[in-house]
Kinemage of the C-alpha trace (Angstrom):
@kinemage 1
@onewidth
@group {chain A} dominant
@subgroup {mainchain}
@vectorlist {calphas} color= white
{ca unk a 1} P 0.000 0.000 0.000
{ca unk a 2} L 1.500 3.269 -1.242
{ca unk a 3} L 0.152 4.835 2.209
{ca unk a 4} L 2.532 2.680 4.069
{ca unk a 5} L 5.522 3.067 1.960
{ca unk a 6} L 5.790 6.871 2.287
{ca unk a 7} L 6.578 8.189 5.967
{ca unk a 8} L 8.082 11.192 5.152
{ca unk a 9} L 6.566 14.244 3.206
{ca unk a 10} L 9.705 15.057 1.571
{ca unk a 11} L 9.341 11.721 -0.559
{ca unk a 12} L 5.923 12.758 -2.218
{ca unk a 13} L 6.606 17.044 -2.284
{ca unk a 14} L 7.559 16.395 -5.647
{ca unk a 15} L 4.418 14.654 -6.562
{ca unk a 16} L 2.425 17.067 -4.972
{ca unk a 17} L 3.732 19.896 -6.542
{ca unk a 18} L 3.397 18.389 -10.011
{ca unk a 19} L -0.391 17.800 -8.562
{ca unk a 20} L -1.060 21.344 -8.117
{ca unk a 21} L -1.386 23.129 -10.950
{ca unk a 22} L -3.092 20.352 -12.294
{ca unk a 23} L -6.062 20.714 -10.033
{ca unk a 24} L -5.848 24.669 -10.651
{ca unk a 25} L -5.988 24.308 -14.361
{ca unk a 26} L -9.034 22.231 -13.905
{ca unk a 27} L -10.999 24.990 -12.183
{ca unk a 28} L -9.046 28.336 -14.163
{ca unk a 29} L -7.910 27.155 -17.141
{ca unk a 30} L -10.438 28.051 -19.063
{ca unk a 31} L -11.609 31.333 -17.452
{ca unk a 32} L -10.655 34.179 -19.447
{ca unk a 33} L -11.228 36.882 -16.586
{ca unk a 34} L -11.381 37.947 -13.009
{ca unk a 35} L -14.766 37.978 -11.395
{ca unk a 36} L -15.559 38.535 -7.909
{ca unk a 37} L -18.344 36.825 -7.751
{ca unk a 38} L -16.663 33.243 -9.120
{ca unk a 39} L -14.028 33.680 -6.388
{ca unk a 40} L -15.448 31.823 -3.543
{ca unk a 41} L -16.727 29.119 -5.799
{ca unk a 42} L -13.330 29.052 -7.664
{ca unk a 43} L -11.342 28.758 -4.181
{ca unk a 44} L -13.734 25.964 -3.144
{ca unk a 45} L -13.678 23.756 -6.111
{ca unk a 46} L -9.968 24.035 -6.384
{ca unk a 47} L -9.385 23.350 -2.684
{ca unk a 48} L -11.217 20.204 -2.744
{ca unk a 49} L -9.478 18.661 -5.937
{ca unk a 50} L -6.123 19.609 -4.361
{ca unk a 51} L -7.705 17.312 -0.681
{ca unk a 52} L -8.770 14.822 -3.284
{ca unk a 53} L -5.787 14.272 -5.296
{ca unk a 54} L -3.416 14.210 -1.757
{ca unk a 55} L -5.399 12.060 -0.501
{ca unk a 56} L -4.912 9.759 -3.504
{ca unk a 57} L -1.039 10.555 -3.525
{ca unk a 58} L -1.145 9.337 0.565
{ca unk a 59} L -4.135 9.310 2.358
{ca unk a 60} L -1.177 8.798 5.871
{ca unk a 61} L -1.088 12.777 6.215
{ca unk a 62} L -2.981 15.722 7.512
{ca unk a 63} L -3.293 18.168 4.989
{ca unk a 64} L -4.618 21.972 4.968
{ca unk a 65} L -4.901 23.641 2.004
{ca unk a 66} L -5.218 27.326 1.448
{ca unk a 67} L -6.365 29.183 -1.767
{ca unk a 68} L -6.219 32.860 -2.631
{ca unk a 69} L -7.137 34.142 -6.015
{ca unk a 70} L -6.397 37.836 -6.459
{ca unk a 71} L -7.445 39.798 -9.534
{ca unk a 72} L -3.834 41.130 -11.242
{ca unk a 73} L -4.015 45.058 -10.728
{ca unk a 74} L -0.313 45.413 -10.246
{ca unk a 75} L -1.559 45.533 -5.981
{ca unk a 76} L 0.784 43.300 -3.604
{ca unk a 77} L -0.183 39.975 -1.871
{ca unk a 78} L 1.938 38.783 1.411
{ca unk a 79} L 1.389 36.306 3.032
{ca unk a 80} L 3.343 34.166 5.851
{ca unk a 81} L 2.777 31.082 7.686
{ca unk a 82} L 4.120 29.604 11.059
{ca unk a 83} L 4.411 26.031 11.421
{ca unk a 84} L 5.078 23.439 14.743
{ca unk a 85} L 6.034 20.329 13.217
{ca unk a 86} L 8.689 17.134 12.855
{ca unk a 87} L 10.963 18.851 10.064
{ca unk a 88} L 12.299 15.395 8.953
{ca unk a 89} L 8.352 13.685 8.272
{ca unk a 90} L 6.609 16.598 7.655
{ca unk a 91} L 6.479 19.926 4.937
{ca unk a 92} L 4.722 21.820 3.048
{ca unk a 93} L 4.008 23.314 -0.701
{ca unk a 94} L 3.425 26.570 -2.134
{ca unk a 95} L 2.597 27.274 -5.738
{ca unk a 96} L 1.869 30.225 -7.754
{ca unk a 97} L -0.628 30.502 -10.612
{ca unk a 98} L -1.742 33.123 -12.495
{ca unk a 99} L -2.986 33.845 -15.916
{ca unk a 100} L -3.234 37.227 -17.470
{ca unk a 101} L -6.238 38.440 -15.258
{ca unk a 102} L -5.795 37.081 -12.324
{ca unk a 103} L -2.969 35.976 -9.719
């Protein structure tokens, strides 16, 4: 069982990050522009094919996944994180998407 072969998340990050944009291109691939009123929707159908497809990679982890789609206006975005963990079984990912409209 591929769950019980991987006990470290360094050994599927690559996988996972190959994942990712996949599951984005799903949801934006095809959308041409920014619209406010597709965000939540967008952020909600992307989040859960990112769950799904982790938990098809290795369904032995917790995972949180966090989505922010920002309409590209030339505006910043920062963000941080702070993490308690076991640095040698667990990680994390971050990937940036963006098409011409939107970030």
């Amino acid at each position: 069982d591929k769950a019980d072969e991987v006990t470290a998340f360094s050994t599927l990050k690559e996988e996972v990050t190959i994942a990712l944009p996949q599951c984005i291109e799903k949801v934006l691939g095809k959308v041409p522009e920014y619209h406010a009123t597709h965000v939540d929707s967008w952020c909600e159908s992307i989040g859960q094919a990112v769950l799904k497809k982790l938990q098809e990679i290795n369904a032995n982890f917790k995972f949180i996944v966090s989505t922010s789609i920002l309409e590209k206006k030339g505006a910043g975005f920062h963000t941080s994180s702070a993490v308690f963990w076991q640095p040698d079984t667990d990680g994390a990912v971050s990937y940036r998407w963006e098409n011409k409209a939107m970030i």
